[in-house]
C-alpha positions as CSV (number, residue, x, y, z in Angstrom):
1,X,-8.6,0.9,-26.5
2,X,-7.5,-0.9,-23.2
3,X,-6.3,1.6,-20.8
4,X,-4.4,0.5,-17.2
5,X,-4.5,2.8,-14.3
6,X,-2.8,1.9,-11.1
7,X,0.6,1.2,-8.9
8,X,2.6,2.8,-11.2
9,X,6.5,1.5,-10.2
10,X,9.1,4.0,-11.9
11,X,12.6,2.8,-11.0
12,X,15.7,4.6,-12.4
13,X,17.5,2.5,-15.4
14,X,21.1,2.1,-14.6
15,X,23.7,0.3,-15.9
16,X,24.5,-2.4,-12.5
17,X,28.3,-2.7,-11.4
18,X,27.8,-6.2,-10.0
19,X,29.5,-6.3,-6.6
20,X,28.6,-7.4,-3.5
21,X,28.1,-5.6,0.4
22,X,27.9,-7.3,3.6
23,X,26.0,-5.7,6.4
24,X,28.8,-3.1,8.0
25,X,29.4,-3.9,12.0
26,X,29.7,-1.1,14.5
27,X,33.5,-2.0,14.4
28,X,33.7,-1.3,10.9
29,X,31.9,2.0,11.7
30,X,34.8,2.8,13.7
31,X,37.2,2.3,11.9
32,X,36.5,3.2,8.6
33,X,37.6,6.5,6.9
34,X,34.5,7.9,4.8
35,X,34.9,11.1,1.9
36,X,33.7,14.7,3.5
37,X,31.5,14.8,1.0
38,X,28.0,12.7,0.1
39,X,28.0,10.4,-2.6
40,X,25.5,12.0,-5.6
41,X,21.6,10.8,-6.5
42,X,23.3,8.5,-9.4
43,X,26.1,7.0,-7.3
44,X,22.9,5.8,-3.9
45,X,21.0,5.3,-7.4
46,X,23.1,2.5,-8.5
47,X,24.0,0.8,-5.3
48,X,19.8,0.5,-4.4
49,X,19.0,-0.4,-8.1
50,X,21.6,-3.4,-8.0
51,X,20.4,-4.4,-4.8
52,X,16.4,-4.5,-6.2
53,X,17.7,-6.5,-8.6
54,X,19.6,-8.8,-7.2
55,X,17.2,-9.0,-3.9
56,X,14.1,-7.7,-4.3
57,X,14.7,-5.4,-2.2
58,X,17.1,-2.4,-0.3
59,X,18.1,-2.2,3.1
60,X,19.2,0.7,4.3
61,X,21.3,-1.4,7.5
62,X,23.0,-3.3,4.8
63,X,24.9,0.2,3.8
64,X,27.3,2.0,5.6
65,X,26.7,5.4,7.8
66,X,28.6,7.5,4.6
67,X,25.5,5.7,2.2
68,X,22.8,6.6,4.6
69,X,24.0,9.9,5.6
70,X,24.8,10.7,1.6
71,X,21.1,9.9,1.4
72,X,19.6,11.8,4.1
73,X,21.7,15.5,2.3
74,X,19.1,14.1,-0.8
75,X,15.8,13.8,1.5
76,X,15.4,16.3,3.4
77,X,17.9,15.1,6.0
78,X,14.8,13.5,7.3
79,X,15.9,10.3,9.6
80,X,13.5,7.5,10.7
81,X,14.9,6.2,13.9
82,X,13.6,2.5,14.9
83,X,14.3,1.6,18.6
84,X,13.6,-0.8,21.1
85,X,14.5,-4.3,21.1
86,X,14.9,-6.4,17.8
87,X,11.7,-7.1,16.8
88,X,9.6,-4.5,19.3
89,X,7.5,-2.8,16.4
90,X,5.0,-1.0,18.8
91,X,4.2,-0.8,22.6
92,X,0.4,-0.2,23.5
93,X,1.6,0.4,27.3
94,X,3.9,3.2,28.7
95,X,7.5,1.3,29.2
96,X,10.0,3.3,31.2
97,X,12.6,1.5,29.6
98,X,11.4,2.2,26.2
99,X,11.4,5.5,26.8
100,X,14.8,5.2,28.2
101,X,15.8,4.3,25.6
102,X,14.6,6.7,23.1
103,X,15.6,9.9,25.9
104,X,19.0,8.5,25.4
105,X,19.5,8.4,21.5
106,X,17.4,12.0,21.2
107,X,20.0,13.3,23.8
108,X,22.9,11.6,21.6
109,X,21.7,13.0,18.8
110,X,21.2,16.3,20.2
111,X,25.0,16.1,21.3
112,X,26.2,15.5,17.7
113,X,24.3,17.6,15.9
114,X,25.7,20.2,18.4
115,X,22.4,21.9,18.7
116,X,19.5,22.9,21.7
117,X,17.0,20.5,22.4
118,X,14.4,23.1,21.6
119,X,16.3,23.3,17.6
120,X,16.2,19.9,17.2
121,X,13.2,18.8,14.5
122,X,11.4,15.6,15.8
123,X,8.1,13.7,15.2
124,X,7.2,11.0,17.8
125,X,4.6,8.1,17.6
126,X,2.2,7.4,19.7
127,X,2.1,3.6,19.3
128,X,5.1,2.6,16.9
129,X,8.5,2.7,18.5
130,X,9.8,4.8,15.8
131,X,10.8,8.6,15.8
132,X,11.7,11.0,12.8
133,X,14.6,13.9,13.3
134,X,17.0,16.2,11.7
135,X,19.8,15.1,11.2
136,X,22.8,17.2,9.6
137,X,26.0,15.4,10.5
138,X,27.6,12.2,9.5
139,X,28.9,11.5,12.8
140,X,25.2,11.5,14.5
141,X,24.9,8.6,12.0
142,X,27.6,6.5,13.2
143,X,26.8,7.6,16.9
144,X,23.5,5.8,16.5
145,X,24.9,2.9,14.9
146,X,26.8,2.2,18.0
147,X,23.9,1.9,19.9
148,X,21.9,-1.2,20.7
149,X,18.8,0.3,21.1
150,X,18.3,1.1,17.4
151,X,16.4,-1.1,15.6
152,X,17.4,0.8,12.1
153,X,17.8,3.7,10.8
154,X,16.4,5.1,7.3
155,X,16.6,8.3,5.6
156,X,12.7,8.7,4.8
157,X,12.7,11.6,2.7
158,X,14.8,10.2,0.3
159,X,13.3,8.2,-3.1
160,X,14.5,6.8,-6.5
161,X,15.3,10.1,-9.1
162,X,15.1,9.8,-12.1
163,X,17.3,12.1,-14.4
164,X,18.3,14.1,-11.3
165,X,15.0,15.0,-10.4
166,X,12.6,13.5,-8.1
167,X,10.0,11.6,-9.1
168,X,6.3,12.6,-7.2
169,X,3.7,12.9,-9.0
170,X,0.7,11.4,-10.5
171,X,1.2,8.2,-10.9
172,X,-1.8,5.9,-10.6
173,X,-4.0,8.7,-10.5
174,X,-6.9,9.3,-13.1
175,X,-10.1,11.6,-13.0
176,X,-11.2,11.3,-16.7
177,X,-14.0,9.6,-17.5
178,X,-14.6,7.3,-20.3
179,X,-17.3,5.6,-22.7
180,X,-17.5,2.1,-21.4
181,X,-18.4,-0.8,-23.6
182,X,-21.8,-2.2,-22.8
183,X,-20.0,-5.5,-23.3
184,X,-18.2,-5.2,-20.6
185,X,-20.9,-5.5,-18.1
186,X,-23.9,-7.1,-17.5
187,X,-27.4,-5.2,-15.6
188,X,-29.1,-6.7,-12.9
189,X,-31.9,-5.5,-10.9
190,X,-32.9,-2.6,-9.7
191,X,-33.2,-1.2,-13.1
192,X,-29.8,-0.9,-14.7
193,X,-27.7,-1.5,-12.1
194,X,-24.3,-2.6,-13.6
195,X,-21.5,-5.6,-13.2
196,X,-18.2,-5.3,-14.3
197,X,-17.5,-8.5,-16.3
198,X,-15.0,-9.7,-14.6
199,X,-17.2,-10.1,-11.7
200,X,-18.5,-13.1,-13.3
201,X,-15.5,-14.7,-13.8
202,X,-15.4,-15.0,-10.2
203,X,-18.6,-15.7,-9.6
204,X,-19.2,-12.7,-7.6
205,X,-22.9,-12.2,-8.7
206,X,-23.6,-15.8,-8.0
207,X,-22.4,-15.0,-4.0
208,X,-24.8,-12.2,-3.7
209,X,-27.6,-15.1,-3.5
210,X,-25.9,-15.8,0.1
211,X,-23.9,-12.5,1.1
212,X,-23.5,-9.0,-0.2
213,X,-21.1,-7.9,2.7
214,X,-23.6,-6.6,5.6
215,X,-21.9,-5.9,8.8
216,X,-18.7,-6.1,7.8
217,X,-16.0,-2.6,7.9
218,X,-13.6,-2.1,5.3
219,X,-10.7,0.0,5.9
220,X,-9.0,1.3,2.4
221,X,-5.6,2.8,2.5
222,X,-5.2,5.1,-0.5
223,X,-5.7,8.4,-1.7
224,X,-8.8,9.0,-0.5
225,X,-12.1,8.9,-1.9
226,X,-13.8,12.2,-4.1
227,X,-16.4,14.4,-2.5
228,X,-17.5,14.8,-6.3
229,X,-19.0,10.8,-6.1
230,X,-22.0,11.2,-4.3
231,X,-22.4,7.1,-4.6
232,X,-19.5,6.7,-1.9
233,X,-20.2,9.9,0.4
234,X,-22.9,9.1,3.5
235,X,-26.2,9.4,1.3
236,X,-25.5,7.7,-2.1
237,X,-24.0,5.1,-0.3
238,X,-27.5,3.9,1.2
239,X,-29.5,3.7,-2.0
240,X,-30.8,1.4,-3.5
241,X,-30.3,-2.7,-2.9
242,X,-27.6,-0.5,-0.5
243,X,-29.0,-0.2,3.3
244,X,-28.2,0.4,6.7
245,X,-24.4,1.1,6.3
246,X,-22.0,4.0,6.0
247,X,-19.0,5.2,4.8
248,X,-16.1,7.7,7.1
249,X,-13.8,9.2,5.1
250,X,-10.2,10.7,6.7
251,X,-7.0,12.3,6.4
252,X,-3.2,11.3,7.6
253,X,-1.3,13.1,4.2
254,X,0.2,15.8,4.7
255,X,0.3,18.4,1.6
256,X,4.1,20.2,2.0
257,X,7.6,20.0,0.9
258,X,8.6,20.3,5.0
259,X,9.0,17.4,6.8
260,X,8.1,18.7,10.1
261,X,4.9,20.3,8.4
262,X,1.4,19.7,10.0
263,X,-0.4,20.5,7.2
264,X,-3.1,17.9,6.7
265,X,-4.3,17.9,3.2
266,X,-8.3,16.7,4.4
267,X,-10.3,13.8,3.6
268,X,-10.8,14.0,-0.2
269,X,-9.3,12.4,-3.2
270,X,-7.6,14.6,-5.3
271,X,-6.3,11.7,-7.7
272,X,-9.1,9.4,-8.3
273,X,-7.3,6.0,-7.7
274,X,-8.7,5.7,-4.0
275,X,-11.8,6.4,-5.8
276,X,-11.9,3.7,-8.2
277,X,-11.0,1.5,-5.7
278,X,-13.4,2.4,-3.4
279,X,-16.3,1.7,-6.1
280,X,-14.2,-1.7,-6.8
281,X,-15.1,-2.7,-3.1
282,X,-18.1,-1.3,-2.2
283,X,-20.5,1.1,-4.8
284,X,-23.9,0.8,-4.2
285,X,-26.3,-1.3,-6.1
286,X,-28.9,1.1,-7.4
287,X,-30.7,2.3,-10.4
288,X,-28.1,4.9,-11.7
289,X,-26.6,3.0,-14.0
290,X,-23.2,2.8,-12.4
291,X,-21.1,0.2,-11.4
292,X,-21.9,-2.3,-8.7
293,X,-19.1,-2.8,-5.8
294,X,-18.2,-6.3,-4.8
295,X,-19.9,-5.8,-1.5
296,X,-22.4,-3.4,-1.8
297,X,-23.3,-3.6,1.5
298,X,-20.8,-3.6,3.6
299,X,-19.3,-0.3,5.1
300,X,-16.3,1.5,3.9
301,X,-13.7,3.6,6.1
302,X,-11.4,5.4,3.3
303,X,-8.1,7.1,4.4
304,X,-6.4,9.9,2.1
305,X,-3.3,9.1,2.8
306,X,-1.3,9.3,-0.2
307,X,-0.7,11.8,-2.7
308,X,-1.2,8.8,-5.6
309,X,-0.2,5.3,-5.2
310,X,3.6,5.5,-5.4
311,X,5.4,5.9,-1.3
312,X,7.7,7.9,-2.5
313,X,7.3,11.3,-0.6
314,X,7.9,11.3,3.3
315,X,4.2,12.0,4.0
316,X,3.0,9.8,2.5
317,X,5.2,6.7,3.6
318,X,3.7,8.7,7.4
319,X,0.4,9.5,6.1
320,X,0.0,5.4,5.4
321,X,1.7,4.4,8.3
322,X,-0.9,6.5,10.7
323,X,-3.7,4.9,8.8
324,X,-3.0,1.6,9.8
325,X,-2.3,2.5,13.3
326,X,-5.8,4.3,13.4
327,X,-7.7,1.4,11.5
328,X,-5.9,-1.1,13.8
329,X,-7.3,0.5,17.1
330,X,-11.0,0.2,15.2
331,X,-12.5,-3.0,16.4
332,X,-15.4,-2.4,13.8
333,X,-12.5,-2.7,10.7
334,X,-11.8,-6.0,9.3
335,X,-9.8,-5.8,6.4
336,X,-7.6,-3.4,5.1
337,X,-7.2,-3.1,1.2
338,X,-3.8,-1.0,0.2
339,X,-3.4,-0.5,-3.7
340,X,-0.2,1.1,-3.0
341,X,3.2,0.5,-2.4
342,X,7.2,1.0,-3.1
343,X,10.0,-0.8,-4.5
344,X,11.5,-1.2,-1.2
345,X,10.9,-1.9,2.3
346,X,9.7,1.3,4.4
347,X,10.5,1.1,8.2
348,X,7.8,3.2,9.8
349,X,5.1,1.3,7.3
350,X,6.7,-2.1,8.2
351,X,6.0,-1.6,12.0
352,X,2.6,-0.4,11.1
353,X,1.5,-3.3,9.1
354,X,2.8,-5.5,12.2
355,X,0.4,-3.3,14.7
356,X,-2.1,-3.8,12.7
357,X,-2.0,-7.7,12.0
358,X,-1.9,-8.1,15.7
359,X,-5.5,-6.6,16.0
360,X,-6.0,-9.4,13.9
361,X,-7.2,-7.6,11.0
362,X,-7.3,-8.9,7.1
363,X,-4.5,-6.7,5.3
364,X,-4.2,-7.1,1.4
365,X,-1.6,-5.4,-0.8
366,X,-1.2,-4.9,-4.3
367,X,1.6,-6.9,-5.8
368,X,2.5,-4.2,-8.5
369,X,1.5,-2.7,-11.6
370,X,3.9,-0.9,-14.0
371,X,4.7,0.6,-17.1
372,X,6.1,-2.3,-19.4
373,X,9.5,-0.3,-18.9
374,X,9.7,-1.9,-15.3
375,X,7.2,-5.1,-15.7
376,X,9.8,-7.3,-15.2
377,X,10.1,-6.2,-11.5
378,X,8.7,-8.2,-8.8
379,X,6.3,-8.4,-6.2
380,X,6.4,-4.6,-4.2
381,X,6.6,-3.7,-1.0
382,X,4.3,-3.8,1.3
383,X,2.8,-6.6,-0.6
384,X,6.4,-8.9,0.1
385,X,5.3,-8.8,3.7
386,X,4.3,-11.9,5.7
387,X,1.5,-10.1,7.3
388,X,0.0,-8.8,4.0
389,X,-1.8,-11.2,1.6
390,X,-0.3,-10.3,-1.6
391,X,-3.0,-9.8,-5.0
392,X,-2.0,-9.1,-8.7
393,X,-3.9,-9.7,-12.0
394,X,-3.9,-12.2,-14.7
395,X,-5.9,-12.3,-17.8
396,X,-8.9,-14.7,-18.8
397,X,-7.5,-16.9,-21.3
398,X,-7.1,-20.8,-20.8
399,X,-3.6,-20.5,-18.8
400,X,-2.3,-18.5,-16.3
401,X,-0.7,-15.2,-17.6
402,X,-0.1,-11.9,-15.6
403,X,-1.9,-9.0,-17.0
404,X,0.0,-7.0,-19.2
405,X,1.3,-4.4,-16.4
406,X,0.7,-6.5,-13.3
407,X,3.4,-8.1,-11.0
408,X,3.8,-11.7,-10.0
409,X,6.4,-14.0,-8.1
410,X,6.5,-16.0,-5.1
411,X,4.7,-13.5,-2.6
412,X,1.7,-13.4,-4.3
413,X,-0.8,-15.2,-2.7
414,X,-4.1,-15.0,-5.2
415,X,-4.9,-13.6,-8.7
416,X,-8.1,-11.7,-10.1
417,X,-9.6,-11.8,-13.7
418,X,-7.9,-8.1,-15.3
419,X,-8.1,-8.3,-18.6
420,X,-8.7,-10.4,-21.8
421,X,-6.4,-13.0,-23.2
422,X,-4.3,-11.8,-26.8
423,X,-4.8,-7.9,-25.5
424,X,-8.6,-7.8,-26.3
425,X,-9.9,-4.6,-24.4
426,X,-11.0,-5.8,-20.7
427,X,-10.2,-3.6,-18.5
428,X,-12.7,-3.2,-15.4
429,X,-15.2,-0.5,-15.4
430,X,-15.5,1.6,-12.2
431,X,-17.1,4.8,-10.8
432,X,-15.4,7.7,-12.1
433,X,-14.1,11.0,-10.0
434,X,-17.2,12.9,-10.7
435,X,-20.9,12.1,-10.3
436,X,-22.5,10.2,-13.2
437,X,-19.3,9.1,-14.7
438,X,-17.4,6.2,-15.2
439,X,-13.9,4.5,-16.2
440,X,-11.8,1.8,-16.6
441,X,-9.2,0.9,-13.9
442,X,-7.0,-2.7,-13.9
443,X,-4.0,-3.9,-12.7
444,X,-3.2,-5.6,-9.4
445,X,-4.7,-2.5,-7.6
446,X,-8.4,-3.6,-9.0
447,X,-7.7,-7.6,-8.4
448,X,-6.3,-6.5,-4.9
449,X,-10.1,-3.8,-3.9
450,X,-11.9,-7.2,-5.7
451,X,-10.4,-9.7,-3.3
452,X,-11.0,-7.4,-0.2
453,X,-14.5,-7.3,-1.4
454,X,-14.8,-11.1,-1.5
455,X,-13.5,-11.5,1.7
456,X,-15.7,-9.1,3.4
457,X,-18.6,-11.3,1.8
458,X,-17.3,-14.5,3.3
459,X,-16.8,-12.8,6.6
460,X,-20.6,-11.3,6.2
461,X,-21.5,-15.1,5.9
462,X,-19.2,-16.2,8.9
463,X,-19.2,-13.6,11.3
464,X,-17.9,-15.4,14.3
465,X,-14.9,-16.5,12.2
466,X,-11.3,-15.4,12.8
467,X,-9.2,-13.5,10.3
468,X,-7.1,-17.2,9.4
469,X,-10.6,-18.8,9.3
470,X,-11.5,-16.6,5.8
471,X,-8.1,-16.9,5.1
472,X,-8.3,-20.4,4.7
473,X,-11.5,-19.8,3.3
474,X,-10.5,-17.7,0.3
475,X,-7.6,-20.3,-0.1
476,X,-9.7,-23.3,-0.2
477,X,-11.8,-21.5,-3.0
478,X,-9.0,-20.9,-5.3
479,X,-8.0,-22.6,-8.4
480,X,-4.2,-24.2,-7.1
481,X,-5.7,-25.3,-3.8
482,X,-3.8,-26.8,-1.9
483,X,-0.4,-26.2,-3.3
484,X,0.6,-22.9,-4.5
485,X,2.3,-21.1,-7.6
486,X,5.2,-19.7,-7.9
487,X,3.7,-16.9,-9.7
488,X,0.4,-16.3,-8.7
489,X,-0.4,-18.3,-5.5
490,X,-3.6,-20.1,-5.0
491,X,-4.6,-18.4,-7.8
492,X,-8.2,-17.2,-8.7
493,X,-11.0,-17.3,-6.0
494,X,-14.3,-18.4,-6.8
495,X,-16.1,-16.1,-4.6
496,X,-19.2,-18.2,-4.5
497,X,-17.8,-21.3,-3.0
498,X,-15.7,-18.9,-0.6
499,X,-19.2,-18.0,1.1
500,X,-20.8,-21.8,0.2
């Protein structure tokens, strides 16, 4: 029985009132009269769900200060505050005028709120130009507005409900193992060492003959990997055909329902998707009988931090955004693989995707995987970003269809083997939660820790090469090259002429 795991995207079903919203001006802002109280959950529910719809997306500029502050009395009253110039997603250097800038709308906000400066609840960044803050009163909201040194504002606490309550929780997240069909993998040397079959179908096993990923740092974003799984802690790791490389594992989630909470949750995955994908990219190749990652040799640098794979928790949209800062100060990182992802755009993530392309690393994003309630969504965010190259999953038969569960449209940029065509039961095995165990995981969060994998072989072939040079690589191996589909990209990679 096929079972998919991964990027589960829940977004409330409501009946749309078709209207449209023009982005509101600071003179509007003035002059409009707004209701003492907030709108409710269903009401911000609607206006964001037509928006998705319509868009692909929700933009929290795009709404009035009475939308956004209605929001913020839902989440926490937890404000992200962008600033700087248009554009100015980080600063690397001290900047007296940046800081000028931000002095002046944390003394502004401190006036409205009509409280101390040691009340006032604030997080800083040390890279990003992006603060969080308490915010209570509507008027702090349109006080900002006016000001031209905010970038945007967002209420980050606040996510899609479903049935008036809010919707955390598992989603993505496995730790059961399962019997896997021998059919559904191949052994190879040393003894028993196993290949998901959908390897093949890439020619993965075929690229091993010229790289197998040496050298090369993988950074995965996710929810961490298990301290259970010996096979991706600092021993297991080096066994076998597996030598010379290592694994760090680390922790930017915070584990509380306050905000302004420091407390880290650790390293270790408590969900088993970061786990899965982890084995996806990089498992040893040993004699356990377990599943072989697509580079077994290169290293792997795993970040817990996110409760499960949905950004819908304020932590966890700053747990993610503090992993890519860290992994883009790492020379030694490459790529970064992200399985995760929301159905809208998230400031503080957006500005940390941007730091981190311009360290010039790799960054690959799942392009969604759903229940078949919400399959007709599109590509997710982060995934929609120009900076990302966008994955998702199709099935094997003779044209291209998206798996079951998996997203497509025009952001995707490449496609990975999932599943079988007419529903037969392919889903790919990984390493389970617990040691000696194993499961099946699909969707576009597998295709997306597959691709990563293939691109750290190509750049363990070509280690001079820039991060467009594999790029154009990976593109030049893949089935549309040189035009693109609408749905699925450049489609699916033949990992051995990648590294040819």
């Amino acid at each position: 029985m096929k079972k998919m795991y991964t990027l589960v995207v829940l977004i409330l079903a409501l009946t749309v009132v078709s209207c449209t919203k023009d982005t509101i001006t600071e003179t509007e802002s003035e002059t409009l009269q707004f209701p003492d109280d907030p709108l409710t959950v269903q009401q911000i529910n609607q206006r964001i769900s037509e928006s998705i719809r319509n868009t692909g997306d929700f933009d929290w500029n795009k709404e009035d200060a009475h939308f956004l502050w209605s929001a913020l009395t839902h989440g926490q009253n937890v404000l992200t505050v962008g600033y700087g110039n248009e554009g100015q997603s980080f600063s690397e250097e001290v900047d007296n005028d940046l800081i000028t800038k931000k002095n002046n709308l944390v003394t502004s906000i401190i006036i409205e709120e009509k409280i101390d400066k040691e009340d006032l609840k604030i997080k800083e960044d040390d890279v990003l130009t992006v603060f969080d803050v308490e915010v209570l009163n509507l008027e702090t909201i349109i006080a900002l507005r006016k000001s031209p040194n905010v970038r945007y504002l967002e209420p980050n606490g606040y996510n899609l409900y479903v049935q008036g309550s809010e919707q955390k929780s598992s989603s993505g997240c496995d730790t059961s193992a399962e019997y896997i069909n021998p059919s559904h993998y191949s052994t190879i040397t040393p003894n028993n060492a196993q290949v998901s079959w959908h390897f093949n179908e890439h020619n993965i096993q075929s690229a091993w003959n010229l790289s197998t990923g040496s050298g090369v740092t993988i950074g995965l974003i996710d929810t961490g990997v298990s301290k259970t799984q010996s096979l991706l802690n600092s021993i297991g790791i080096n066994d076998g055909y597996s030598t010379g490389r290592s694994v760090q594992k680390y922790g930017t989630f915070i584990d509380s329902n306050w905000w302004w909470s420091s407390n880290y949750d650790g390293p270790h995955d408590k969900c088993g998707h970061g786990t899965a994908m982890g084995s996806t990219m990089a498992s040893p190749r040993n004699d356990n009988g377990m599943p072989v990652g697509v580079a077994y040799n290169a290293n792997l640098v795993a970040y817990r931090a996110t409760e499960d794979v949905l950004l819908n928790d304020y932590h966890e949209r700053k747990g993610v955004s503090m992993a890519l800062t860290q992994l883009g100060n790492r020379s030694d990182v490459k790529i970064i693989s992200m399985s995760i992802g929301y159905v809208w755009s998230i400031g503080n993530i957006k500005d940390a995707v941007k730091y981190a392309y311009s360290k010039g690393k790799l960054i690959f994003a799942a392009g969604g995987t759903s229940t078949s309630f919400t399959n007709g969504f599109g590509v997710i965010f982060p995934a929609t970003m120009s900076e990302t190259v966008a994955v998702t999953g199709v099935n094997d038969g003779s044209s291209y269809e998206r798996c079951d569960v998996c997203h497509s449209g025009n952001k995707i940029d490449f496609t990975i083997i999932m599943e079988g065509d007419n529903d037969t039961s392919k889903a790919p095995p990984v390493l389970n939660f617990y040691e000696g165990q194993r499961r099946y995981t699909g969707g576009s969060s597998v295709a997306t820790a597959t691709t990563a994998g293939i691109a750290a072989l190509v750049w363990s072939r070509y280690p001079s090469w820039s991060r467009a040079q594999v790029l154009d690589r990976l593109k030049q191996s893949a089935d549309f090259y040189p035009s693109k589909n609408s749905n699925f990209g450049y489609g699916n990679i033949d990992a051995l002429e990648a590294v040819q």
